[in-house]
C-alpha positions as CSV (number, residue, x, y, z in Angstrom):
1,X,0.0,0.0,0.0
2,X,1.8,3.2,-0.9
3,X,2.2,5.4,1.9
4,X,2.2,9.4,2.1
5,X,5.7,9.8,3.2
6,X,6.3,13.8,2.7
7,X,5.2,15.2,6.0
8,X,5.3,18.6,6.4
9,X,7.5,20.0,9.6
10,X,5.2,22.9,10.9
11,X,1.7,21.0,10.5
12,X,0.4,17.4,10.8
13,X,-0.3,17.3,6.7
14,X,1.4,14.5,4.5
15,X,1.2,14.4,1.1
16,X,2.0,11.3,-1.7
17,X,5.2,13.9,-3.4
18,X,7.8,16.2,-2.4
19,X,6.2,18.3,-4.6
20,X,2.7,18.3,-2.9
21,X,4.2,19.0,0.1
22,X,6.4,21.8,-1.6
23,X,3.0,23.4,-2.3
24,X,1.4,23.2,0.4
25,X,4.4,24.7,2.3
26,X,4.1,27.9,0.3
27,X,0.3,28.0,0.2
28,X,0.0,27.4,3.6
29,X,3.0,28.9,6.1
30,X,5.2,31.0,3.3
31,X,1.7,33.0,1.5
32,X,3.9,32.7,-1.7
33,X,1.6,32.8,-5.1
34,X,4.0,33.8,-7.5
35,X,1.5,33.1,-10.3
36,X,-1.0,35.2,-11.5
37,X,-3.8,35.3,-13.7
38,X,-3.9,37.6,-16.5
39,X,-8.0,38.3,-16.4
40,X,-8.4,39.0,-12.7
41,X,-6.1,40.0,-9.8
42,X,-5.8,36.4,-8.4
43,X,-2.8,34.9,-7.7
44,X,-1.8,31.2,-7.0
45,X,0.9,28.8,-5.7
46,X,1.6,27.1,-9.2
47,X,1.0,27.1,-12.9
48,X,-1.6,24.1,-12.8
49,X,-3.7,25.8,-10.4
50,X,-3.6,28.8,-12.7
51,X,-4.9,26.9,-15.9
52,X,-7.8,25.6,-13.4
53,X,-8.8,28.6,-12.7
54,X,-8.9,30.0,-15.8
55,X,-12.0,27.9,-16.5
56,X,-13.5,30.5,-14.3
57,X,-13.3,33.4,-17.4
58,X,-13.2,30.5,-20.4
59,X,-16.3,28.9,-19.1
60,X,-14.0,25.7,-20.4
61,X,-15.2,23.1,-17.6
62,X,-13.3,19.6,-19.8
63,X,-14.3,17.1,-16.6
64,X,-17.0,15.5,-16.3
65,X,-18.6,13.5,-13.3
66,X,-19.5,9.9,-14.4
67,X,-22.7,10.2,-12.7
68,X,-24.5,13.1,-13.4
69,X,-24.4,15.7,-16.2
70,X,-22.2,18.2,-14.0
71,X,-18.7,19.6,-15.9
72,X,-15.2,20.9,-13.9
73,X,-12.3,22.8,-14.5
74,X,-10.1,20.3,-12.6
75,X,-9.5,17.0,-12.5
76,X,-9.3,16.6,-8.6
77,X,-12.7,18.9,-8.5
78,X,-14.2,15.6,-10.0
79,X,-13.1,13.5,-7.3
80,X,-14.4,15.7,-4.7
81,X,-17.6,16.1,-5.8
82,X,-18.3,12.2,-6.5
83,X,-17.0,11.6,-3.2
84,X,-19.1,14.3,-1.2
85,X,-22.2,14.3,-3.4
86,X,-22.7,10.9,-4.4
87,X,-21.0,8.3,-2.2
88,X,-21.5,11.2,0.5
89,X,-17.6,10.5,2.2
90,X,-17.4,12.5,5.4
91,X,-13.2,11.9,5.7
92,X,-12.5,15.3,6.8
93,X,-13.3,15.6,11.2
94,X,-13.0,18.7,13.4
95,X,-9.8,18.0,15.9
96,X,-12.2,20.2,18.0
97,X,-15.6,18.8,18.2
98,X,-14.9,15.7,16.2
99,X,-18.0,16.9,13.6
100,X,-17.3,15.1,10.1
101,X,-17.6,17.1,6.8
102,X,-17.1,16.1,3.2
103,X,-14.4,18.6,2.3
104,X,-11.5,19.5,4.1
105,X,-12.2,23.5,3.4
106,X,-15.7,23.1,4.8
107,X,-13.8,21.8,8.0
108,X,-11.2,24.7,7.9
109,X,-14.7,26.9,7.4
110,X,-16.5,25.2,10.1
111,X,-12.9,26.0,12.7
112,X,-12.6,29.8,11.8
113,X,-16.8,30.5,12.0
114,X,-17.6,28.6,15.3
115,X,-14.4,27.1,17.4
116,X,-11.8,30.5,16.5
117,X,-14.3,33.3,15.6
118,X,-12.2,34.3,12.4
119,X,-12.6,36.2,9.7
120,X,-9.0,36.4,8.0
121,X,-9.9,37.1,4.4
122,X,-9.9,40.8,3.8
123,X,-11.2,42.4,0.6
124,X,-8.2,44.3,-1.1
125,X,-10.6,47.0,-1.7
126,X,-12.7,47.8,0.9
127,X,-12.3,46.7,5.0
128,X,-14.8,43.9,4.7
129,X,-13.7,40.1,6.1
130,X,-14.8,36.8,5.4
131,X,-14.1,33.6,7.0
132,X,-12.8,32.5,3.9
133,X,-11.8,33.2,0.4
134,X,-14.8,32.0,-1.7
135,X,-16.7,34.3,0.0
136,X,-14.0,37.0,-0.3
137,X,-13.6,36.3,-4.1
138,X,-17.3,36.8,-4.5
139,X,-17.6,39.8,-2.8
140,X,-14.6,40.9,-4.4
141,X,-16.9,40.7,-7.6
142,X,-19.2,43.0,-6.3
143,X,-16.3,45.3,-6.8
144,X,-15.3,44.4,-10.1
145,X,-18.9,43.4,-11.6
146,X,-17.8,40.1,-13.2
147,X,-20.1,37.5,-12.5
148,X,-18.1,34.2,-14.3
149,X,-20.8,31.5,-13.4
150,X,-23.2,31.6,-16.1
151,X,-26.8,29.4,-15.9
152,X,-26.3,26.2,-18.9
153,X,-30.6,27.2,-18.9
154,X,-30.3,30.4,-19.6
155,X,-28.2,33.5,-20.1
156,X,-28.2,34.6,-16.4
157,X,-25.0,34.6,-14.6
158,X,-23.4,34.7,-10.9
159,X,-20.7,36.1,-9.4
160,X,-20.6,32.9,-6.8
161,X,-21.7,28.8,-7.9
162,X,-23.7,28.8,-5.0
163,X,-25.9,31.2,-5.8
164,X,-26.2,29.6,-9.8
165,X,-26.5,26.5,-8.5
166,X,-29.6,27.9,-6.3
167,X,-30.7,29.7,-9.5
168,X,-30.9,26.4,-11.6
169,X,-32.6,24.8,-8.7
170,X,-35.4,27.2,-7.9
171,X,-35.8,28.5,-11.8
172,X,-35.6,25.4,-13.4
173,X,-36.1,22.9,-11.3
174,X,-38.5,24.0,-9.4
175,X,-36.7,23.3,-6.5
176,X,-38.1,24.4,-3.3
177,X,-37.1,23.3,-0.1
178,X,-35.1,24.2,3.3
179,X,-31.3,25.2,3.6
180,X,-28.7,23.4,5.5
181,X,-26.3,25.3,6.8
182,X,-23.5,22.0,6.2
183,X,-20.9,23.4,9.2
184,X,-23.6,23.6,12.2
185,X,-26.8,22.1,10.9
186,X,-28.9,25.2,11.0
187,X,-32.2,25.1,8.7
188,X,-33.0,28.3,7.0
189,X,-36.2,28.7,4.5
190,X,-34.5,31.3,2.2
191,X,-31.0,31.0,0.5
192,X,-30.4,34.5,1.2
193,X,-30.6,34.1,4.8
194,X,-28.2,31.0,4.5
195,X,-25.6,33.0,2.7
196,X,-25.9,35.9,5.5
197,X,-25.5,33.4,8.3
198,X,-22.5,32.0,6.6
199,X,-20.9,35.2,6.2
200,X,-21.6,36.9,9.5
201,X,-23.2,35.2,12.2
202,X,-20.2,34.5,15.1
């Protein structure tokens, strides 16, 4: 069984390559993201993650989930979504309160919101903070006015996937149902109200 030997010296992480781990170092405890994207002011830790994010402006989305119709820009965004949405793998476990989440940044999410109270994503443009970055990209839109998540339906489009991924539901799906908040298990009767308890509540 092959092991995940490259352990990184200032956190508990391990990772299958030295050059996982040589990411994760910078990403992490160094805040290097020498890479930048030439559409938008984001920057990342390496090249690969770049071309994945470019999807983002492209609209390119190349992987598919075997399951269901849904598209990604990434390869490993494939992976995650099977395992979370349709085999509905709980891996990741607050060292804290031991809850179990799908994704290991709904676990970091779930830390900052409820266990350290923090909100260490700062818009570069105005003094606004987030507890973390998807939520600090897509305000960050508000800013700009690019909204890069268009509707497959129709020509509407998002500044988050969250809130297209509400739109297809309620539009055209005729979806209508409660919302979950996934990192303490709060029900909410508007999506609206979901996204401001995310954001703020403490």
């Amino acid at each position: 069984m092959r092991l995940k030997n490259h352990a990184c010296v200032k956190c508990d992480k391990k990772y299958w390559t030295a050059e996982g781990l040589k990411s994760h170092v910078k990403r992490s405890h160094e805040k290097i993201k020498p890479f930048s994207c030439n559409l938008c002011p984001m920057t990342f830790v390496t090249r690969v993650e770049v071309r994945n994010h470019a999807g983002v402006h492209t609209r390119e989305r190349p992987y598919s989930c075997p399951i269901c119709p849904k598209s990604f820009t990434a390869k490993h965004t494939v992976r995650n979504h099977v395992d979370t949405v349709h085999l509905h793998l709980k891996n990741h476990e607050c060292t804290i309160c031991h809850k179990k989440f799908g994704r290991r940044r709904d676990v970091l999410r779930h830390v900052a919101m409820f266990h350290q109270k923090l909100k260490k994503y700062e818009c570069s443009l105005c003094n606004n903070k987030y507890f973390n970055s998807i939520d600090r990209d897509a305000h960050f839109r508000s800013h700009t006015g690019e909204k890069p998540f268009q509707c497959h339906l129709c020509t509407k489009t998002f500044v988050s996937r969250l809130r297209l991924n509400y739109h297809v539901k309620r539009v055209h799906l005729g979806e209508t149902r409660e919302f979950i908040c996934k990192l303490c298990s709060k029900v909410f009767g508007q999506i609206s109200n979901l996204y401001r308890h995310i954001r703020y509540d403490e």
